[in-house]
GUDO-764330 format. One record per atom (N, C-alpha, C): residue in one letter; x, y, z. Coordinates in steps of 0.1 Angstrom, whole numbers, padded with zeros to 4 digits, always signed. Layout:
<pts>
AXYZ ...
</pts>
This chain:
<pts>
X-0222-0541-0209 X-0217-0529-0216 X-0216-0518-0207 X-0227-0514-0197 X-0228-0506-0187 X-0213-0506-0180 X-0212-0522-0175 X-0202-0522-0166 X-0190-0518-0169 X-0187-0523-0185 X-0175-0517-0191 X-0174-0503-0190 X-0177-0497-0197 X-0184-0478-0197 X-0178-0470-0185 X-0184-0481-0172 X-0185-0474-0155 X-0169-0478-0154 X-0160-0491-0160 X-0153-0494-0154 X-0141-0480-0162 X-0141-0481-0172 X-0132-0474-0182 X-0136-0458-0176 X-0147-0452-0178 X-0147-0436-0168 X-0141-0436-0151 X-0141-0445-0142 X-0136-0452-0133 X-0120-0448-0135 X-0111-0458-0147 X-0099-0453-0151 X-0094-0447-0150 X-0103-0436-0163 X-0101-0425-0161 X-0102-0412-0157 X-0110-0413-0146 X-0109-0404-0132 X-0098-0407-0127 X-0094-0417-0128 X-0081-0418-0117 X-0072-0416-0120 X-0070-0418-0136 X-0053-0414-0145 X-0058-0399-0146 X-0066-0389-0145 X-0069-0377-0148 X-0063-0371-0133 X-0069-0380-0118 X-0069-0376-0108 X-0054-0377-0101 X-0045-0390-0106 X-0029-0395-0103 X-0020-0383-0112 X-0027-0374-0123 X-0019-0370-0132 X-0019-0353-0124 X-0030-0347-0125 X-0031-0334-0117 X-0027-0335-0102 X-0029-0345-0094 X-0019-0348-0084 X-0004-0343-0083 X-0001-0350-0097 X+0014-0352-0097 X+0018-0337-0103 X+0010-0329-0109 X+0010-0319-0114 X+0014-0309-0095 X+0002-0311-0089 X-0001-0305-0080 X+0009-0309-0062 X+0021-0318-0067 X+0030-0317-0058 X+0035-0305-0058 X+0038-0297-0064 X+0044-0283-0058 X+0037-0270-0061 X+0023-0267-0065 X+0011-0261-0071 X-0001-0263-0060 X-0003-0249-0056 X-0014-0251-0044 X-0019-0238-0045 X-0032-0234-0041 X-0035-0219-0038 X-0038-0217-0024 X-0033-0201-0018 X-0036-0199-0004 X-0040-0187-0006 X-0050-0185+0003 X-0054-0174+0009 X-0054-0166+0022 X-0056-0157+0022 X-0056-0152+0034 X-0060-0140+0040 X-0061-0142+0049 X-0063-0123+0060 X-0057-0115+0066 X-0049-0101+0065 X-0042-0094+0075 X-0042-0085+0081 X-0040-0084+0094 X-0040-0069+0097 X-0025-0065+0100 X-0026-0050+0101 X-0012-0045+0105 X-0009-0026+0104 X+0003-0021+0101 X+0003-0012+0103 X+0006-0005+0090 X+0004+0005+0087 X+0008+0017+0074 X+0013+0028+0078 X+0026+0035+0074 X+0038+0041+0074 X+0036+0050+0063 X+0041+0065+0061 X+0042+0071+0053 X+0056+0078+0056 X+0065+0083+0046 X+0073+0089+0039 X+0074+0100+0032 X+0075+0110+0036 X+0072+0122+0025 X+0075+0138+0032 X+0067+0148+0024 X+0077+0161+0034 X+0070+0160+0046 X+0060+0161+0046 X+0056+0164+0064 X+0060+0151+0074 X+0069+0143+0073 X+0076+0130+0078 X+0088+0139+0087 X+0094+0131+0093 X+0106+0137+0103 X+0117+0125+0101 X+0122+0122+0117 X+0134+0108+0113 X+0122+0094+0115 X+0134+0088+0107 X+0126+0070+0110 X+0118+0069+0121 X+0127+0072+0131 X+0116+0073+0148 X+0101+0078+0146 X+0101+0090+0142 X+0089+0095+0141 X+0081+0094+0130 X+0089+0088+0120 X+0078+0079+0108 X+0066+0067+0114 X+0079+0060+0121 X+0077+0048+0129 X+0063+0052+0139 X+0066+0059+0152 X+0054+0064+0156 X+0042+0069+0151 X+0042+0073+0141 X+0028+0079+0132 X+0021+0068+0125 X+0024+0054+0130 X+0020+0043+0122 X+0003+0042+0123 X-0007+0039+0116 X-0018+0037+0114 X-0023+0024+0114 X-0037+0021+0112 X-0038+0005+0113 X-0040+0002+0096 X-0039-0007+0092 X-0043-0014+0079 X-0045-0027+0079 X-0054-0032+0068 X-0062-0048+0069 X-0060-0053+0053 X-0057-0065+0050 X-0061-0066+0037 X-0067-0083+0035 X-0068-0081+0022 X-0069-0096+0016 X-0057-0103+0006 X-0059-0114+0007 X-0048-0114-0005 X-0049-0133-0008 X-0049-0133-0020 X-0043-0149-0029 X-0037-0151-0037 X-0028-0163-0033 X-0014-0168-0039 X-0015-0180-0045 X-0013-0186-0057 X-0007-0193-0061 X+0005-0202-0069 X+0015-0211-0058 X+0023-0212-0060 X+0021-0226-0075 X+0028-0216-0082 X+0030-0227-0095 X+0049-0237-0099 X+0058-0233-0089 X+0066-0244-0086 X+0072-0244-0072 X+0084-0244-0069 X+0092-0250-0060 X+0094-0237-0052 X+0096-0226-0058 X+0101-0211-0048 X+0090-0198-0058 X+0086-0201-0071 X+0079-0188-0071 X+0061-0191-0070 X+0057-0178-0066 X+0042-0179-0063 X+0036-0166-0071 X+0026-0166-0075 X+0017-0150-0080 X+0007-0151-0068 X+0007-0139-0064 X-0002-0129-0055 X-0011-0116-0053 X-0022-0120-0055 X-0033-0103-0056 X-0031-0108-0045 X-0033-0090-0037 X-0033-0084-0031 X-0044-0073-0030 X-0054-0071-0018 X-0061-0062-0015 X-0062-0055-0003 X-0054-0040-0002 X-0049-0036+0009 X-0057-0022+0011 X-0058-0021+0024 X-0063-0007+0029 X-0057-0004+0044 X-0051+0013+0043 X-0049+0015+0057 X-0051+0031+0053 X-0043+0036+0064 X-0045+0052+0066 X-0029+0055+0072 X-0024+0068+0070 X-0013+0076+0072 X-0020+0088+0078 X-0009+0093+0085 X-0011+0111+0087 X+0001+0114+0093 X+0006+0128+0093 X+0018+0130+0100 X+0008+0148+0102 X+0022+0153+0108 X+0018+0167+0115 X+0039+0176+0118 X+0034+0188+0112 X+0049+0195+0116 X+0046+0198+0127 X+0036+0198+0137 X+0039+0203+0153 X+0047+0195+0157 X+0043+0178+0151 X+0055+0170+0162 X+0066+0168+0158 X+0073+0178+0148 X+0087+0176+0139 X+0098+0180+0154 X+0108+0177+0151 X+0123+0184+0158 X+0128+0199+0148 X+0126+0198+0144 X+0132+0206+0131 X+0124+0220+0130 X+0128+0230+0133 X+0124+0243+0137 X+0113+0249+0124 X+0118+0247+0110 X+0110+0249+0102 X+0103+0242+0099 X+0099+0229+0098 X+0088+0221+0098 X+0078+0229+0109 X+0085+0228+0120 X+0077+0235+0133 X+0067+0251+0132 X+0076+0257+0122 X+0069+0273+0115 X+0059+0269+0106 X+0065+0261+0098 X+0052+0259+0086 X+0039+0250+0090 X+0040+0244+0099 X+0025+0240+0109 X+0016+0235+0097 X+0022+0224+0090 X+0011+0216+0084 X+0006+0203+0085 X-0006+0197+0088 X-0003+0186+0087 X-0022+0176+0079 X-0018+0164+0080 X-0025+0154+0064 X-0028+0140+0075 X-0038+0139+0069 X-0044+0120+0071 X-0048+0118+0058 X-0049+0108+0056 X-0053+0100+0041 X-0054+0088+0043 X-0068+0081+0038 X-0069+0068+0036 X-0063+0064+0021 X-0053+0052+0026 X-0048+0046+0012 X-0057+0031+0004 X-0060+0027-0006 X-0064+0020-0007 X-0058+0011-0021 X-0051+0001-0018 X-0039-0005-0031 X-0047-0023-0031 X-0049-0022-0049 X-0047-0033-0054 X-0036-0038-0064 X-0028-0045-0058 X-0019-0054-0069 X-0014-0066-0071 X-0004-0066-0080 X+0000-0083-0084 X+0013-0084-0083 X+0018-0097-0078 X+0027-0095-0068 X+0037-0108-0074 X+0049-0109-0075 X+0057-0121-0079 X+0066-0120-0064 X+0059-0136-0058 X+0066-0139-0044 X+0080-0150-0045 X+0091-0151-0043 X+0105-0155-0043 X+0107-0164-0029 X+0102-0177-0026 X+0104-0180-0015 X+0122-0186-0012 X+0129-0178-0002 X+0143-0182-0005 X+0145-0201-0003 X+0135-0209+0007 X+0137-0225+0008 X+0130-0230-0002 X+0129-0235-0005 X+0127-0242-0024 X+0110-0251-0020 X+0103-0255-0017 X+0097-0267-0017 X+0089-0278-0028 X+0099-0286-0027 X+0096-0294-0042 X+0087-0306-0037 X+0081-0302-0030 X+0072-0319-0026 X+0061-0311-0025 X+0048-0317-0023 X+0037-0315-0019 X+0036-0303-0005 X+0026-0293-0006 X+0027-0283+0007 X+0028-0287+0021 X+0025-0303+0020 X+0021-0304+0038 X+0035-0311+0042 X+0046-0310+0033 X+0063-0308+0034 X+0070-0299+0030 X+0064-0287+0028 X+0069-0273+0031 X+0077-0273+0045 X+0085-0265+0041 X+0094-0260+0057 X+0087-0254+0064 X+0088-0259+0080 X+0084-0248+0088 X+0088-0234+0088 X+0099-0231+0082 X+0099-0215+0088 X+0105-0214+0071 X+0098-0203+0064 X+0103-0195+0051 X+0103-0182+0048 X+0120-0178+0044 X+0117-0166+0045 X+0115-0164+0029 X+0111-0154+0026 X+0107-0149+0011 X+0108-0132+0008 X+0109-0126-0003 X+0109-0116-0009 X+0098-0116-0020 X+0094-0100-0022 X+0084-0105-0033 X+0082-0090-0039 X+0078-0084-0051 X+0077-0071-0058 X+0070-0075-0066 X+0065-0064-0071 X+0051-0065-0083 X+0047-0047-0085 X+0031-0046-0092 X+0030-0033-0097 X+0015-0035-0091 X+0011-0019-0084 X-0003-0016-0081 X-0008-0006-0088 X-0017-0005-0082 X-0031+0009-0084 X-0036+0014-0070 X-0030+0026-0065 X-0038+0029-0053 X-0047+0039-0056 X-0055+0044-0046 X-0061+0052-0040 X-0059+0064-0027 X-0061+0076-0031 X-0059+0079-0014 X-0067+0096-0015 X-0068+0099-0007 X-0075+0114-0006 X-0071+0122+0007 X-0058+0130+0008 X-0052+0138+0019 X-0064+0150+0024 X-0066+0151+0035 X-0076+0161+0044 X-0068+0163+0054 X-0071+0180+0055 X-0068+0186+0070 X-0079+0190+0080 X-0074+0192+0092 X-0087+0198+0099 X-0088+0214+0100 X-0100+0218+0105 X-0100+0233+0100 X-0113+0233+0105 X-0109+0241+0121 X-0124+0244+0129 X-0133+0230+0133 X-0125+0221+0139 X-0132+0212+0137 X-0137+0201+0128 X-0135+0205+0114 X-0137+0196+0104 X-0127+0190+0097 X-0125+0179+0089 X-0117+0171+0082 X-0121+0181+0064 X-0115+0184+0061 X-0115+0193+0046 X-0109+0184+0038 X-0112+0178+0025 X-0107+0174+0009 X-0095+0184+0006 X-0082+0176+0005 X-0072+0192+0002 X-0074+0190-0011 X-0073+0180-0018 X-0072+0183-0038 X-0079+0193-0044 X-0093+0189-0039 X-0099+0197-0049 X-0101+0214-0042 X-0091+0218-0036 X-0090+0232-0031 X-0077+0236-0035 X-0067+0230-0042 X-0057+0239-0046 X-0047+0243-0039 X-0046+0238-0027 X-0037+0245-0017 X-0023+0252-0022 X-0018+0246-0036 X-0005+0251-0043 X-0007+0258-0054 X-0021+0264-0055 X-0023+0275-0070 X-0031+0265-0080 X-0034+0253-0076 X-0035+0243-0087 X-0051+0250-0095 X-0053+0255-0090 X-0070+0261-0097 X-0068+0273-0099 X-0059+0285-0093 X-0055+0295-0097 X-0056+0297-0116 X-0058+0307-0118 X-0052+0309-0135 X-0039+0316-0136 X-0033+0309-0144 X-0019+0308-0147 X-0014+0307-0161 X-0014+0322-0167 X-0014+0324-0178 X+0005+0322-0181 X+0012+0321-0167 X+0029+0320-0169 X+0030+0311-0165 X+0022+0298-0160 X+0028+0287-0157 X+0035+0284-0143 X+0033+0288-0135 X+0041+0292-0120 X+0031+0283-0111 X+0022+0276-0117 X+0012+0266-0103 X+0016+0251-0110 X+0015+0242-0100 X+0015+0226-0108 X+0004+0226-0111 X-0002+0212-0119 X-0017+0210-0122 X-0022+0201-0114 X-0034+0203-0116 X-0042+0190-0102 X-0034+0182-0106 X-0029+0170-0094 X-0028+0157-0088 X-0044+0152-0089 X-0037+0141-0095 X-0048+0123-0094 X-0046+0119-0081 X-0062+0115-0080 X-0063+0105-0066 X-0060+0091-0065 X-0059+0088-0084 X-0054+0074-0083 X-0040+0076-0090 X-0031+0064-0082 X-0018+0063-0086 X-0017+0053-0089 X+0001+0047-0096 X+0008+0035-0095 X+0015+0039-0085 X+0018+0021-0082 X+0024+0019-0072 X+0036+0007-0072 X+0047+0004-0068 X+0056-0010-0072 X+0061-0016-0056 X+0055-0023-0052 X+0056-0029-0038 X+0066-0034-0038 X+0078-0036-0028 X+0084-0043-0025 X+0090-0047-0014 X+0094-0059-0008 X+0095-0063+0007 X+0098-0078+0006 X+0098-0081+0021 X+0102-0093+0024 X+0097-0098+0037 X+0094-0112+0038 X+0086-0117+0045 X+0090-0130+0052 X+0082-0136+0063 X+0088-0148+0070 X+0075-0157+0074 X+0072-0168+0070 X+0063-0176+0066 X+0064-0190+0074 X+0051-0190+0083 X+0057-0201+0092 X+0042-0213+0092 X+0044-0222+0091 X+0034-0231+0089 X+0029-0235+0101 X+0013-0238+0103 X+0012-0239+0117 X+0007-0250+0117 X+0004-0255+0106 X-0003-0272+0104 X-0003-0275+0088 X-0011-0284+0087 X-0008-0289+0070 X-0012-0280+0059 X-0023-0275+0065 X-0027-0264+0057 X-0031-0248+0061 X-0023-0246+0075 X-0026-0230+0081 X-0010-0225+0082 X-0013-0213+0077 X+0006-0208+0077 X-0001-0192+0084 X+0010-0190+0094 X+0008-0172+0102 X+0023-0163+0093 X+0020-0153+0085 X+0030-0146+0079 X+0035-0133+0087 X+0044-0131+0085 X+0050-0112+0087 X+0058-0106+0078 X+0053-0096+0070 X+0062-0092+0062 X+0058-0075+0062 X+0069-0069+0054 X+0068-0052+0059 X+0071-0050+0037 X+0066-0043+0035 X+0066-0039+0018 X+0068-0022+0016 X+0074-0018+0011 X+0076-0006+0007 X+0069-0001-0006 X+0062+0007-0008 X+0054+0011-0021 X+0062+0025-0024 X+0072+0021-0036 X+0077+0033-0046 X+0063+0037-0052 X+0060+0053-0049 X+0049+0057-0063 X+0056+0070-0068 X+0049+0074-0078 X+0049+0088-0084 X+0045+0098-0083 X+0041+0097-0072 X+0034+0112-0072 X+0041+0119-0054 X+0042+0132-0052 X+0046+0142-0043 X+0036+0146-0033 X+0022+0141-0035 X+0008+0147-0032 X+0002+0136-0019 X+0009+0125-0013 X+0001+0121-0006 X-0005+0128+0005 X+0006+0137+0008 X+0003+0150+0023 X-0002+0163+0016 X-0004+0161+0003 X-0007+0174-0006 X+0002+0185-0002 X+0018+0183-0001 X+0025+0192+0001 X+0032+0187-0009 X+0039+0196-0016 X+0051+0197-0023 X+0062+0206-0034 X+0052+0212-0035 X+0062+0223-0042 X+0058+0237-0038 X+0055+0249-0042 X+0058+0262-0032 X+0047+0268-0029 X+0045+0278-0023 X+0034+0286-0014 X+0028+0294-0028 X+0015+0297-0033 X+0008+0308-0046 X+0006+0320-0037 X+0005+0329-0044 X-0001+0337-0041 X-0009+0340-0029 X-0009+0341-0019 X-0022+0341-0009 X-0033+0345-0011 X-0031+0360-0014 X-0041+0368-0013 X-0053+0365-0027 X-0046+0359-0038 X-0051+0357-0050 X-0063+0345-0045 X-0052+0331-0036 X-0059+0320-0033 X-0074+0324-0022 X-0070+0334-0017 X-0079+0342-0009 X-0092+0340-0014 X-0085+0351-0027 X-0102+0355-0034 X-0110+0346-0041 X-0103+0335-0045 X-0108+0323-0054 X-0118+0317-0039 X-0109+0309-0029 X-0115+0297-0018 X-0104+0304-0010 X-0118+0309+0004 X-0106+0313+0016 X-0109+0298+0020 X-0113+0289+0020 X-0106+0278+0029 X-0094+0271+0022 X-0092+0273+0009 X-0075+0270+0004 X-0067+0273+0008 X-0070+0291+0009 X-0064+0296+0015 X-0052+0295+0032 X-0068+0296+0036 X-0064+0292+0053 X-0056+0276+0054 X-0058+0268+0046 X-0051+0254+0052 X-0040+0258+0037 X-0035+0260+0029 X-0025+0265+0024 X-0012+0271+0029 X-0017+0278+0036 X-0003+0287+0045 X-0008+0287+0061 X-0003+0279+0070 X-0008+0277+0082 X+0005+0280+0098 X+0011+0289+0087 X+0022+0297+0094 X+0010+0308+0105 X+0022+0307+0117 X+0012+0314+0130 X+0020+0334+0127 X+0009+0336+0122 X+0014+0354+0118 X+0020+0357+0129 X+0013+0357+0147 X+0014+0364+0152 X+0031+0364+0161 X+0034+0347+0154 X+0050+0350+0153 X+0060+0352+0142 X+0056+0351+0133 X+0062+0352+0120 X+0055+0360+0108 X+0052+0372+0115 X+0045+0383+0104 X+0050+0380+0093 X+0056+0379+0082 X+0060+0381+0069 X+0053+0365+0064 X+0048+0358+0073 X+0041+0346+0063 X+0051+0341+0057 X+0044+0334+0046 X+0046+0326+0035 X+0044+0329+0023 X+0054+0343+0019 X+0057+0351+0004 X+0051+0341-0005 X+0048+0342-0019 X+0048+0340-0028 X+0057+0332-0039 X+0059+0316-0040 X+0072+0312-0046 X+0085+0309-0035 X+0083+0310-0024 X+0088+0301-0009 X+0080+0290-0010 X+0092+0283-0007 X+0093+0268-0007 X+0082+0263+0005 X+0073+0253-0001 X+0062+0249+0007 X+0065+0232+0008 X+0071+0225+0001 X+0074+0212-0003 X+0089+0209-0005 X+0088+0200-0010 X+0102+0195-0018 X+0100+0188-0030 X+0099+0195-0044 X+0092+0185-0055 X+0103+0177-0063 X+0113+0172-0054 X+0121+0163-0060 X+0126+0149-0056 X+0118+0148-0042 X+0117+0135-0037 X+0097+0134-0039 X+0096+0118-0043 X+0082+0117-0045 X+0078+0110-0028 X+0066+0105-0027 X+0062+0102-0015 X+0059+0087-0015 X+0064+0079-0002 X+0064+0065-0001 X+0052+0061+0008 X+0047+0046+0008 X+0039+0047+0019 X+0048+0030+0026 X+0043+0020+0033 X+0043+0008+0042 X+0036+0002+0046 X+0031-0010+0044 X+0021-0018+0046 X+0032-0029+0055 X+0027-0030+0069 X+0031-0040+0079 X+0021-0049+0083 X+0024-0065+0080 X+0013-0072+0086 X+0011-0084+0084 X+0005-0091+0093 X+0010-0103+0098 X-0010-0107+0094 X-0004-0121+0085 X-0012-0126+0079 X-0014-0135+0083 X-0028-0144+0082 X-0035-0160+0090 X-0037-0165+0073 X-0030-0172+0066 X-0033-0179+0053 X-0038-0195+0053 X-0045-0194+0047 X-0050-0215+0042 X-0049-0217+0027 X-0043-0232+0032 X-0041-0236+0015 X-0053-0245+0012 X-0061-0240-0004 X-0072-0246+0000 X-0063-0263-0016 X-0070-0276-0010 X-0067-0283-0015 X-0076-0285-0032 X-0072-0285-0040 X-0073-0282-0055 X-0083-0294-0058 X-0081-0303-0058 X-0083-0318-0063 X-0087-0330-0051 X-0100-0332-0052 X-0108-0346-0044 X-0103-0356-0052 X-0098-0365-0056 X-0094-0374-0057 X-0107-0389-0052 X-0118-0397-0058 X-0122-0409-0050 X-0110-0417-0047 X-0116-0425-0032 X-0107-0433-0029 X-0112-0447-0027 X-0108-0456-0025 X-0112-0473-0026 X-0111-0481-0017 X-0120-0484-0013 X-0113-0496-0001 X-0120-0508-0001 
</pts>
């Protein structure tokens, strides 16, 4: 009776094990590790060139799995840093208004990956070289600081655009959130380096909503008001050099642009492994 029992569970490990197999020819999860570079977009930015130069380092984590032939789902866990500066602009007014931001960014999201070569077999007959696209929706993080005597300063919670000012006519924006959405999108090239190690490179663009990553964007308050509230708002608020341009930065002169929002870039070349789903016994 034993033997029967042992022989029948036996069976059926293996019709359970031949069936999720067959399931798992084109169904695998990978993971992985990257490092690379983060890019920002926004008013204190200049041309591509000098976007490009201002690149920062960034690292993430991320796991995929592929549930058929070309599409895969992907979390993603990413962190890098941005900063730009109008000293190093071309552009003469960037160069007057003398502002500049670093921010650590920090984005989690979910990602729908499009590999453009199909693979309908088992992963360890994947193509060697694949290229792919992929977009999805996040949640970042970030907190813009300037320096000021030496120190790295919090710009949000100082108001640099009236935001704490009282504004009984409505003439200041309201505080900016430190957390945002985000909708990644990009394209990538995917190279297998054995049955189960693939090295990636791909570059993603993150559309968000908000104007605030450099905490610049719409106009100069009051000075003298922001003065009396926080002279350090003040001082990193308007960082025009008096002693060439007496007349400052009036009241209601444009300090931003609040009609383009601010982008960031995650570049980076990933080490992924597919980890194998199902042990299967074998007989001999």
């Amino acid at each position: 009776m034993k033997r029967n029992i042992y022989l029948f569970l036996t069976l059926l490990l293996l019709s359970i094990c031949s069936h999720v197999k067959a399931q798992l020819r084109e169904g695998y999860l990978r993971v992985g590790v990257s490092v690379g570079a983060t890019n920002y977009q926004g008013d204190l930015s200049d041309d591509h060139l000098s976007t490009l130069l201002a690149a920062r380092p960034g690292f993430g984590l991320m796991a995929a799995y592929h549930f058929n032939s070309i599409f895969s789902a992907r979390l993603s866990l990413q962190h890098g840093w941005v900063q730009a500066s109008d000293a190093s602009s071309s552009r003469p007014g960037k160069v007057r208004r003398n502002l500049s931001f670093k921010s650590p960014i920090t984005e989690m999201s979910a990602q729908l990956v499009f590999d453009f070569i199909p693979t309908d077999r088992a992963y360890a007959y994947r193509p060697k070289l694949t290229p792919y696209g992929f977009a999805g929706i996040g949640i970042f993080t970030f907190n813009p600081k300037a320096r000021l005597n030496g120190e790295w300063i919090e710009l949000q919670p100082l108001g640099t655009e009236g935001q704490y000012l009282p504004d009984p006519d409505n003439r200041y924006p309201d505080p900016y959130n430190l957390a945002q959405i985000s909708v990644p999108v990009g394209f990538g090239l995917r190279y297998a380096l054995g049955r189960q190690w693939n090295i990636e490179l791909e570059s993603g663009l993150r559309k968000t909503w908000t104007d605030h990553l450099d905490d610049v964007s719409t106009y100069y308050p009051n000075q003298e008001d922001l003065a009396a509230q926080n002279p350090t708002a003040a001082l990193l608020s308007s960082r025009t050099d008096l002693a060439a341009y007496p007349l400052g930065n009036p009241a209601g002169s444009m300090r931003g642009n609040p009609e383009n929002d601010d982008w960031y870039v995650f570049t980076n070349i990933t080490l992924s492994f597919i980890i194998d789903q199902v042990k299967c016994p074998s007989f001999r």
